[in-house]
PLY file of the C-alpha trace (Angstrom):
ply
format ascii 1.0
element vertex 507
property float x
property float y
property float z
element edge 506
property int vertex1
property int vertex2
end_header
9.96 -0.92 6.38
11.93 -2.36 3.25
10.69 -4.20 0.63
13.07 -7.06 -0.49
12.70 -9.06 -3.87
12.83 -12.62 -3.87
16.50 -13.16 -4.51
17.68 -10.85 -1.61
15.35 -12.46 0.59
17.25 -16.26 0.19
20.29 -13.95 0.89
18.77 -12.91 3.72
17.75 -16.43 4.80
21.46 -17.44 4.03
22.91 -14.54 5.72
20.52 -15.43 9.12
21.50 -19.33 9.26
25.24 -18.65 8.68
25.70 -15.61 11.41
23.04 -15.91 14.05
23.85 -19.23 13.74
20.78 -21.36 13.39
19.99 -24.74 11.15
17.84 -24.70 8.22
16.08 -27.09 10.26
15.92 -24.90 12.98
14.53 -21.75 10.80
12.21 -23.83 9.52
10.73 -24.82 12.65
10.81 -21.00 13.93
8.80 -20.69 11.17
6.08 -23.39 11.43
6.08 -22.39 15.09
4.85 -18.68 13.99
2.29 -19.95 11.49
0.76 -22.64 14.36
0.27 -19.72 16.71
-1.53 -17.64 14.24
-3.85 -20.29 13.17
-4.94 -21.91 17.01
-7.66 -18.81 17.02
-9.37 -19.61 13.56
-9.06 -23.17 14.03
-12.38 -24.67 14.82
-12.98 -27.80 17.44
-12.69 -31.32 15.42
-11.83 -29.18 11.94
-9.79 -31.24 9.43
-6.37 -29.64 8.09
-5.31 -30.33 4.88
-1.91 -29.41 4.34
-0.19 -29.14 0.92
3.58 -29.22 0.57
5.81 -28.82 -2.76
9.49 -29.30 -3.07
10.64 -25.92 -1.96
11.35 -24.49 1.39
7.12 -23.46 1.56
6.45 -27.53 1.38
9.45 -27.65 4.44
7.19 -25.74 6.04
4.25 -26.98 5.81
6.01 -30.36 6.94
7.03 -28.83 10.15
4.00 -27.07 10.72
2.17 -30.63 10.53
4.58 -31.86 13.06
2.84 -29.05 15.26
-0.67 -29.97 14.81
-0.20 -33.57 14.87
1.91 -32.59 18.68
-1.04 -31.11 20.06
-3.68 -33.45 18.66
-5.14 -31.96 15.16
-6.87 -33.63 13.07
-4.36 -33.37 9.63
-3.68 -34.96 6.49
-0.20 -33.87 4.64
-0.27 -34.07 1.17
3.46 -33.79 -0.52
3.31 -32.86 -4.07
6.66 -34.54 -5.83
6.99 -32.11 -9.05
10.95 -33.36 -8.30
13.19 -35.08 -5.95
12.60 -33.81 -2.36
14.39 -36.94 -0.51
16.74 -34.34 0.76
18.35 -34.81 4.05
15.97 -31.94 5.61
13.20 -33.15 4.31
13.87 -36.52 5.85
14.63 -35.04 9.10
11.29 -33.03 9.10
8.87 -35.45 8.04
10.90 -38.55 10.68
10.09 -35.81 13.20
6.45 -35.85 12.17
6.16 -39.48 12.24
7.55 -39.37 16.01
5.55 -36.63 17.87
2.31 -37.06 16.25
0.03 -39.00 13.77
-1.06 -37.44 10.12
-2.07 -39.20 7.46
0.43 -38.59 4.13
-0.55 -39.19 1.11
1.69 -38.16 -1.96
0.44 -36.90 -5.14
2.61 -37.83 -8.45
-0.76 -37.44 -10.91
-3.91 -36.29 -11.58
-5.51 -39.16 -9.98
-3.85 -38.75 -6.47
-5.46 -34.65 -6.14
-7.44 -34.98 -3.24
-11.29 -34.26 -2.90
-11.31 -31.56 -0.40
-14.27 -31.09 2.31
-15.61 -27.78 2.19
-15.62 -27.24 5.78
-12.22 -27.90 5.80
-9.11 -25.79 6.67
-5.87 -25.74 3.83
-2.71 -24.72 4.33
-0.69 -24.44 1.61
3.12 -24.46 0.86
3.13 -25.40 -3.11
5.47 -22.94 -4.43
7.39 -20.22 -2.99
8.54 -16.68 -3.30
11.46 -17.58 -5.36
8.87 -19.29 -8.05
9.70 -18.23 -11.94
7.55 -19.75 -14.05
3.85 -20.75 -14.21
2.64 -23.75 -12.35
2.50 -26.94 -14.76
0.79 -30.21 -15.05
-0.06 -31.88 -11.25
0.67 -28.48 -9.53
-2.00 -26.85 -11.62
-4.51 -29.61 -11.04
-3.24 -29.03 -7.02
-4.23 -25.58 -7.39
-7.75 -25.92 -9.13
-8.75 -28.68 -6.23
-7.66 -26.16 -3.46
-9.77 -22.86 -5.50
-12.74 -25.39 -6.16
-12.90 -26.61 -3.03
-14.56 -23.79 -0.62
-12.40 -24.73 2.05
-10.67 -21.52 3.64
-7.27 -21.71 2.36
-4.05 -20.39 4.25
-1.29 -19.91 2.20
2.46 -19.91 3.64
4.49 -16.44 2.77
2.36 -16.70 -0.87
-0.09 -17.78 -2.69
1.12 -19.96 -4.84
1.73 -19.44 -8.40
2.11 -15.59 -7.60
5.79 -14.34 -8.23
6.98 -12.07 -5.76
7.08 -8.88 -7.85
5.89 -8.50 -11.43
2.53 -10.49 -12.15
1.84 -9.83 -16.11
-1.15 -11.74 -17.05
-2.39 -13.50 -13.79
-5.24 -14.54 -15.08
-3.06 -17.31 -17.64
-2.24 -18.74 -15.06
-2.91 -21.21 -12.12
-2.66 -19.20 -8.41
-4.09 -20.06 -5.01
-6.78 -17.81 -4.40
-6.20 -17.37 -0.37
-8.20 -16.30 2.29
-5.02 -15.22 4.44
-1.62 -14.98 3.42
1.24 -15.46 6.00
3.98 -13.77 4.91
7.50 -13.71 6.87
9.53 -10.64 8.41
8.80 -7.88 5.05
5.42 -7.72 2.66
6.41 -8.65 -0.85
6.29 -6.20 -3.87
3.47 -8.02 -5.50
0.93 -7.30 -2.43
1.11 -3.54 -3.60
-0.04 -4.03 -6.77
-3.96 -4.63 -8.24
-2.84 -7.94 -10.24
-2.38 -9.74 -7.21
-4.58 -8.57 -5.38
-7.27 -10.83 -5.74
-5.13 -13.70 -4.67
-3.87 -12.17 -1.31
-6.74 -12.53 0.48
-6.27 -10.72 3.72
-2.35 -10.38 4.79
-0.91 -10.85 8.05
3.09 -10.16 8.52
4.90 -12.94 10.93
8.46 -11.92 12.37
10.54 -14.82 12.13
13.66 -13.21 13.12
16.15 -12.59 10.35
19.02 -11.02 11.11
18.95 -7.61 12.03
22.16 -6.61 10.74
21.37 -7.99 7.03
18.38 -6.19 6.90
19.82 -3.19 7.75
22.89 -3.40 5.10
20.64 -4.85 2.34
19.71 -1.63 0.12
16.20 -1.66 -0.97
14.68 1.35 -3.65
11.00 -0.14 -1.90
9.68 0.65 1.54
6.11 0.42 3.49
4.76 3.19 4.96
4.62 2.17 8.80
3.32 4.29 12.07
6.56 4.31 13.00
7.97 6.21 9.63
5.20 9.09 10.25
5.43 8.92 14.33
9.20 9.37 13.43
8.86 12.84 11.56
5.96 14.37 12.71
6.73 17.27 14.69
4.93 17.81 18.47
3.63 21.71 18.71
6.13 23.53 21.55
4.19 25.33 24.25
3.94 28.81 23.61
3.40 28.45 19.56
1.01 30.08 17.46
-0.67 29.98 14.16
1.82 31.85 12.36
4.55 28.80 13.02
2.48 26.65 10.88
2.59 28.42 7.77
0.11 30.21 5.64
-1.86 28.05 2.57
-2.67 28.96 -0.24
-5.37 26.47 -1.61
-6.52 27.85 -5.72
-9.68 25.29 -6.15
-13.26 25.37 -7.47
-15.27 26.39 -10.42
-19.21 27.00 -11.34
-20.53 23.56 -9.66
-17.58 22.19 -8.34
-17.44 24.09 -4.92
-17.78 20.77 -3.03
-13.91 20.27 -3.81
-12.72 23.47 -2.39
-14.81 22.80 0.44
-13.05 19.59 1.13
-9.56 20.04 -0.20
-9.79 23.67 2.54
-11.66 21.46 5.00
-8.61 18.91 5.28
-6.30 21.49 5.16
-7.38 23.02 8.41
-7.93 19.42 10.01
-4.12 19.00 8.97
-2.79 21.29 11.30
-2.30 24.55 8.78
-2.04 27.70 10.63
-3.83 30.25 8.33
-5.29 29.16 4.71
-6.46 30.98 2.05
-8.45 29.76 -0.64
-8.45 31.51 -4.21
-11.48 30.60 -6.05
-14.60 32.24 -8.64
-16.29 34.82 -7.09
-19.71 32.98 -6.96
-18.15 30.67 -4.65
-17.28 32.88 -2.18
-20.25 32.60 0.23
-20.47 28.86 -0.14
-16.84 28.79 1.27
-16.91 31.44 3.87
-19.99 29.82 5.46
-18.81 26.05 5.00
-14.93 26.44 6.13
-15.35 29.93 8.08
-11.89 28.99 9.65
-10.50 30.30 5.88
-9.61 33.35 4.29
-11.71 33.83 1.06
-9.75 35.19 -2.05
-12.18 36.27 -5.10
-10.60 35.48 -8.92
-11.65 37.92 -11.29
-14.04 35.62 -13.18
-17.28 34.59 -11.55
-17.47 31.16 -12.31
-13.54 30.16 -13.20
-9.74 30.40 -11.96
-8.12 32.76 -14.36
-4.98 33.81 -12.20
-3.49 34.96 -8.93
-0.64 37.51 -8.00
1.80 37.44 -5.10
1.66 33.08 -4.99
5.53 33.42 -3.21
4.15 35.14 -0.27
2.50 31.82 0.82
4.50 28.57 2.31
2.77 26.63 0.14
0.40 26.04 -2.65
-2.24 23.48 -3.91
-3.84 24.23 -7.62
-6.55 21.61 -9.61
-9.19 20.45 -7.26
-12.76 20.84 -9.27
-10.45 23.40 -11.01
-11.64 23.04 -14.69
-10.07 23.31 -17.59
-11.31 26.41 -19.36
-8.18 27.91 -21.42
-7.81 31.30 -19.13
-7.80 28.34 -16.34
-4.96 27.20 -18.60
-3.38 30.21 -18.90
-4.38 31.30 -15.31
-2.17 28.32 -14.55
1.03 28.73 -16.47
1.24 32.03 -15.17
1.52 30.27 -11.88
4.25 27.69 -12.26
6.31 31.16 -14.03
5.65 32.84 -10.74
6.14 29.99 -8.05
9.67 28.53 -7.40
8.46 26.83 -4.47
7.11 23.67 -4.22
3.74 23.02 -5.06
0.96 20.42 -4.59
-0.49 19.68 -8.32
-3.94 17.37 -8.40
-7.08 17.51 -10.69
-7.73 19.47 -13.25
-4.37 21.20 -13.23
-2.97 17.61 -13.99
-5.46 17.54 -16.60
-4.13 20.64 -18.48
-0.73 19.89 -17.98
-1.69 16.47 -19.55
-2.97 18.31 -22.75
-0.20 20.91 -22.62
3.13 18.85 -21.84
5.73 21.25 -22.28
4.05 22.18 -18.40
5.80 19.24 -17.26
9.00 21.40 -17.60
7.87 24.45 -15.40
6.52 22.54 -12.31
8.78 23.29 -9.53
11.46 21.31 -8.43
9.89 19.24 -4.94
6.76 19.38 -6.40
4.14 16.89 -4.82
1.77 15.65 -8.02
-1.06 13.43 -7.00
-2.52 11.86 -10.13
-5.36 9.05 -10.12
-4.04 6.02 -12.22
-6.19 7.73 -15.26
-4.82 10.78 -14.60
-1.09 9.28 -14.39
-1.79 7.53 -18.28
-2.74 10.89 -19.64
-0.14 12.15 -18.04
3.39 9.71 -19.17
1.30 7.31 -21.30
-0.50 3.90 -20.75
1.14 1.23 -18.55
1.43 -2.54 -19.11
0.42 -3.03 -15.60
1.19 -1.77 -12.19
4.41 -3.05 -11.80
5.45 -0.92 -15.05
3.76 2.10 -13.92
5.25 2.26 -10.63
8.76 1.84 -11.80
7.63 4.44 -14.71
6.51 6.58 -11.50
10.09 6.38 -9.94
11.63 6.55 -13.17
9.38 10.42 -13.52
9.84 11.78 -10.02
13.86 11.58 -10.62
13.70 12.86 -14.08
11.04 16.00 -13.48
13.00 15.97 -9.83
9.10 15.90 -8.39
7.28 13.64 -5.65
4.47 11.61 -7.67
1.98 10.28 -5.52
-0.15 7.72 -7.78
-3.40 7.24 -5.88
-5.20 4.16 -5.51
-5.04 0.42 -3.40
-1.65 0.73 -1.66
-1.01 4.32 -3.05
2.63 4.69 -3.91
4.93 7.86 -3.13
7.79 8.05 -5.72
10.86 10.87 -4.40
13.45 12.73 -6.75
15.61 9.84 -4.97
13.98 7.05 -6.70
12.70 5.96 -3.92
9.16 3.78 -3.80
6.98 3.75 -1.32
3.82 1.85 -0.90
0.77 3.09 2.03
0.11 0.90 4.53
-3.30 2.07 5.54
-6.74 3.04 3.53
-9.61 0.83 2.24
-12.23 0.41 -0.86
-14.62 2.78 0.91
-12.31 5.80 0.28
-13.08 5.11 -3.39
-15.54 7.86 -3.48
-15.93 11.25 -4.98
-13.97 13.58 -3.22
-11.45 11.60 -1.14
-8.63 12.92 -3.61
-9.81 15.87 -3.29
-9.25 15.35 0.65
-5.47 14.10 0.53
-4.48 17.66 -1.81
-5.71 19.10 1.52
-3.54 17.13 3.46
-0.39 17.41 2.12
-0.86 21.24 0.79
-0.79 21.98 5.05
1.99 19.41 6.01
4.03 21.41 3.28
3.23 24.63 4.55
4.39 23.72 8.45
7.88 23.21 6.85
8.01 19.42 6.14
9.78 18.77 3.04
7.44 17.30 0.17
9.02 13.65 0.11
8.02 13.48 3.74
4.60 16.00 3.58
3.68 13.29 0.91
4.17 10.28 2.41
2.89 11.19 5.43
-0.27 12.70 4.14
-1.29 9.06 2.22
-0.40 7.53 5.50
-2.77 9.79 7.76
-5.24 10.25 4.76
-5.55 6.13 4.64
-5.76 6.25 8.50
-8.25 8.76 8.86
-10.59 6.57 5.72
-10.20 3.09 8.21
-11.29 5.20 11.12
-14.22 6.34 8.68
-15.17 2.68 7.65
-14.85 1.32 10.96
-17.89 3.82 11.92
-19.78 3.92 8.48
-18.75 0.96 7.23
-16.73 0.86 3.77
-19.85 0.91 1.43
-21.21 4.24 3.41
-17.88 6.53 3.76
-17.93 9.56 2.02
-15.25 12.06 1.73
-16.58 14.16 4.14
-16.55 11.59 6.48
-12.90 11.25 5.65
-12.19 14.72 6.95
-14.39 14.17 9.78
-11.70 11.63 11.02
-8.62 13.39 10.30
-8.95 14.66 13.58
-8.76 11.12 15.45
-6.00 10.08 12.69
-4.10 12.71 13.85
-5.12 12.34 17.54
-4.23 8.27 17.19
-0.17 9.26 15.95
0.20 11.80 18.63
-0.09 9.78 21.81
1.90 7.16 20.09
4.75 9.81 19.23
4.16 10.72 23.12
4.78 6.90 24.21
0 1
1 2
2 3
3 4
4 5
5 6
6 7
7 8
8 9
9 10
10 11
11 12
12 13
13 14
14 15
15 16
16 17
17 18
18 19
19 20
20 21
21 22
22 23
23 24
24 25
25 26
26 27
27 28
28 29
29 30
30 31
31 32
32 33
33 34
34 35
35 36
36 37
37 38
38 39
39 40
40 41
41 42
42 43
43 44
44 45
45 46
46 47
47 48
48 49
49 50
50 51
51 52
52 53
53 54
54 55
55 56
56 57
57 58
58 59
59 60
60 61
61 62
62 63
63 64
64 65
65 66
66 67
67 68
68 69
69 70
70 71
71 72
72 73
73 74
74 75
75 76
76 77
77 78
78 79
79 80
80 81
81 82
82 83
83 84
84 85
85 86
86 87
87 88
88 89
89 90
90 91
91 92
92 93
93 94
94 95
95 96
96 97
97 98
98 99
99 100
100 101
101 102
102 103
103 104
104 105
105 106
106 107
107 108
108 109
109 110
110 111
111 112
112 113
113 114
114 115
115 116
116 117
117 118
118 119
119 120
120 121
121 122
122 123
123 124
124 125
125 126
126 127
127 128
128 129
129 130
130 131
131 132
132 133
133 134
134 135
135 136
136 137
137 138
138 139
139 140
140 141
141 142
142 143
143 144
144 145
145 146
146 147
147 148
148 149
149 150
150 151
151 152
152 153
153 154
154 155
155 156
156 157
157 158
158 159
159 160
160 161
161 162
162 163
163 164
164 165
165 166
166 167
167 168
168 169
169 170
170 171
171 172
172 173
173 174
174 175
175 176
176 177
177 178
178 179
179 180
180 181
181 182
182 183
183 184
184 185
185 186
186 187
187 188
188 189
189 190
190 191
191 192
192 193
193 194
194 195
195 196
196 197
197 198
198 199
199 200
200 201
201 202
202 203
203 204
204 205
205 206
206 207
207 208
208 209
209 210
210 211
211 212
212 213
213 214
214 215
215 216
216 217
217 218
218 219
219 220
220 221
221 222
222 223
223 224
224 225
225 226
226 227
227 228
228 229
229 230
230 231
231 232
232 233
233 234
234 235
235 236
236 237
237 238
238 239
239 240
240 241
241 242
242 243
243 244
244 245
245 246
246 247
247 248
248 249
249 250
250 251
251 252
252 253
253 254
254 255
255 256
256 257
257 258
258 259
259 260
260 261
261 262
262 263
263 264
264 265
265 266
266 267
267 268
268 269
269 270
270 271
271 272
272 273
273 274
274 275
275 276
276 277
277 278
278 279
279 280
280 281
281 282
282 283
283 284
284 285
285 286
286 287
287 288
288 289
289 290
290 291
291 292
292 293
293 294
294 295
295 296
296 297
297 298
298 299
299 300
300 301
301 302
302 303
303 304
304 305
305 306
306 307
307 308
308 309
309 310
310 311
311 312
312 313
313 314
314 315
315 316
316 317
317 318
318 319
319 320
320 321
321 322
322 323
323 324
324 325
325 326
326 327
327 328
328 329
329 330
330 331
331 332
332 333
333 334
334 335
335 336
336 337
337 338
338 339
339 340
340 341
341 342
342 343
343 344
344 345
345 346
346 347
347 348
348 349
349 350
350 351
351 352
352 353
353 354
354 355
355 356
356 357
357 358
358 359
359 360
360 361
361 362
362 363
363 364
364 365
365 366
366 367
367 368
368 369
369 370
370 371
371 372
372 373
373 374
374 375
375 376
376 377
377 378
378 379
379 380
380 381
381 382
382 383
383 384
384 385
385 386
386 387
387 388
388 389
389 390
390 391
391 392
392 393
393 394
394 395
395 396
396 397
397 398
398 399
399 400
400 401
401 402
402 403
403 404
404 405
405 406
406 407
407 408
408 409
409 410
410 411
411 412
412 413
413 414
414 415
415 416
416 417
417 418
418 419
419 420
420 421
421 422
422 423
423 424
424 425
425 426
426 427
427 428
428 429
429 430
430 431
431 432
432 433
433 434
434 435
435 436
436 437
437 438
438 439
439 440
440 441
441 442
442 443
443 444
444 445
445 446
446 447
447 448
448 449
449 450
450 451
451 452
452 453
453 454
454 455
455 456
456 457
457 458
458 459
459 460
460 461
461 462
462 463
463 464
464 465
465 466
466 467
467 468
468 469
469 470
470 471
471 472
472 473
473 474
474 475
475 476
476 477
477 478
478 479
479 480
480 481
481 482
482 483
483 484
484 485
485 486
486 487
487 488
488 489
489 490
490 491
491 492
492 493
493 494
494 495
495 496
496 497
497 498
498 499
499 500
500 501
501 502
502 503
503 504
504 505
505 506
């Protein structure tokens, strides 16, 4: 699914009113329409709904939406907020209409005095500001926007909260934003709901289709996509008949030191649950029991060294490879390592501690192969390319990387975004804050290292690992619960993640 900024979404708009055709009116109403369906379930018997409108096409909103309560008997109260002239022709056409098929109470707010003391038990919906907003809220709107945070009312806002720009959020905190409990937004997420400064403000998000015009949608390039079900259902292969293990490719998983079996165990754990036909895992000889009895599916490959990765011969012979998890960083791992990237053309899957010594030896950055998949934590990424401003700046530093090292980056975290040699962006649709626990990285190297070895190309291996990696950590919480998951648990699930995309590729 594309991701649109704010200015190509009032193109959009434009584009759908001119050529579908409908009235602004009309849109507007389609609108309000969606957001009165979506609130009849929350709405308690007798509730009062306090609804706050600006001057922009949110506050049009809100109008019409209070035209749909007041319809069907709610008790409202419509608050219009007159930062600037809004005795537009529209807006007198909305709020006559409200007047006709219903009762609300309006009030208007010019100053600090007229802010409204809002009931706790209330419900707000709010339309202040919208997606097109450039500058921080000022004078009443701020004192708008305290009332509604201070109130402990649950607080709806319409397509954002408001005083959150669509895409880059520097210092949030400076300034004054609705803190929602849902967010409504129309037809595409916005950029901002990917990234951690806004998430605080988001509350839980809920897409509405509003229906835009196809055909706009479809011409209007985009460098930012959502992972969706369909994406992954779309390019995930179905197993023929009469195939066996050997059309799924061999693995080659180099993981582990002295103490750090658990991440070979997982990494080679998820690898198998992924669908890999054969894997073999390279690690210290001391190891070698722990693996062979915890992942007996696996073929056991002994280093040289007892307790560390110091190198491994013959790397081409495998369809893929995944080097760093609980790796260390011992120099013959080091050297153990550039010995590797000489050797292997192919692509690779790069996590860990290999990240780690690349980070302390850049010139490494050079000798990764081209279509590599790198999976860095946001720590790892700064060590890696250098501290960010904030998350908008790293991502577009991420996309900038992957088409100058001509490497997938896949920057873990909330909303984990898959950068391709393309430029490309794309931002995981599934996952929650349980899977922020030791080992679920550790988990996803697994993942992609056996979609890359059954011939899917790494942009595609990558995003579609996150994806089923995410999926498999919400089946996880939804049996656990987030605080309990552990990575194990994770791989546990893979299973049912996988299970859940098959019958839909089947329907």
């Amino acid at each position: 699914m594309k991701i649109f900024t704010s200015s190509q979404i009032a193109e959009i708009d434009k584009f759908t009113i001119k050529h579908e055709p409908i009235s602004e009116a009309d849109l507007i109403r389609r609108v309000a329409r969606k957001i009165y369906e979506w609130l009849k379930p929350i709405i308690k018997k007798g509730q009062q709904i306090c609804i706050f409108a600006g001057p922009g096409n949110n506050g049009s909103d809100a109008i019409a939406l209070a035209t749909y309560l007041a319809a069907r008997d709610y008790n409202c109260k419509l608050f219009l907020i007159k930062g600037r002239d809004v005795k537009s022709d529209l807006r007198r056409e909305l709020l006559n209409e409200l007047y006709v098929f219903g009762y609300v109470e309006v009030k208007e707010i010019e100053s600090e005095e007229d802010v409204p003391v809002i009931p706790a038990n209330s419900l707000v919906v709010e339309g202040i500001f919208g997606t097109g907003l450039n500058r921080c809220a000022e004078g009443v709107f701020c004192n708008v926007i305290n009332s509604i945070n201070n109130s402990g009312a649950k607080v709806v806002s319409i397509d954002l909260p408001s005083g959150l720009f669509s895409e880059e959020n520097p210092q949030p905190q400076n300034n004054s934003i609705i803190r929602a409990d849902y967010t409504l937004t129309f037809e595409f997420p916005k950029l901002c709901m990917f990234l951690k400064e806004a998430g605080e403000y988001l509350g839980e998000w809920c897409l509405l289709d509003i229906g835009l015009h196809k055909e706009i949608i479809e011409k209007t390039p985009s460098r930012f996509f959502m992972i969706t079900p369909q994406i992954v259902m779309s390019g995930l292969k179905s197993r023929p008949r009469f195939s066996h293990k050997g059309d799924f490719g061999h693995s080659l998983l180099i993981a582990g030191s002295y103490g750090m079996a658990g991440a070979a165990v997982l990494a080679a754990s998820a690898a198998m649950r992924s669908g890999t036909g054969l894997l073999t895992v390279h690690i210290p000889r001391m190891l070698l029991n722990i693996l062979q009895i915890a992942v007996p599916e696996a073929i056991c490959s002994a280093d040289n060294s007892d307790s560390i990765f110091t190198g491994i011969n013959g790397s081409e012979i495998f369809d893929a490879v995944a080097v760093g998890p609980g790796l260390g960083k011992a120099p013959e791992t080091a050297a153990g390592l550039r010995s590797l990237f000489s050797e292997r053309k192919k692509p690779m899957v790069i996590d860990a501690d290999a990240l780690n010594i690349i980070a302390s030896d850049p010139g490494l950055l050079n000798s990764i192969p081209e279509n590599s998949v790198v999976t860095p934590h946001p720590g790892e990424f700064a060590r890696l390319f250098g501290e960010s401003v904030n998350s908008y700046d790293a991502v577009m530093k991420q996309s900038e990387l992957s088409v100058k090292h001509k490497i997938v980056i896949v920057l873990k975290g909330a909303g984990t975004s898959v950068t391709t040699p393309d430029g490309t962006i794309w931002f995981n649709s599934t996952g929650n804050p349980g899977m922020a626990t030791a080992g679920s990285g550790d988990v996803l190297t697994g993942v992609i290292l056996s979609l890359l070895s059954q011939g899917y190309d790494s942009g595609f291996a990558a995003i579609a690992g996150v994806y089923l990696h995410g999926l498999a950590g919400d089946i996880a919480a939804e049996e656990y619960g987030e605080h309990s998951v552990i990575a194990g648990d994770i791989v546990k699930s893979l299973g049912a993640a996988f299970k859940k995309t098959e019958f839909q590729i089947k329907q």
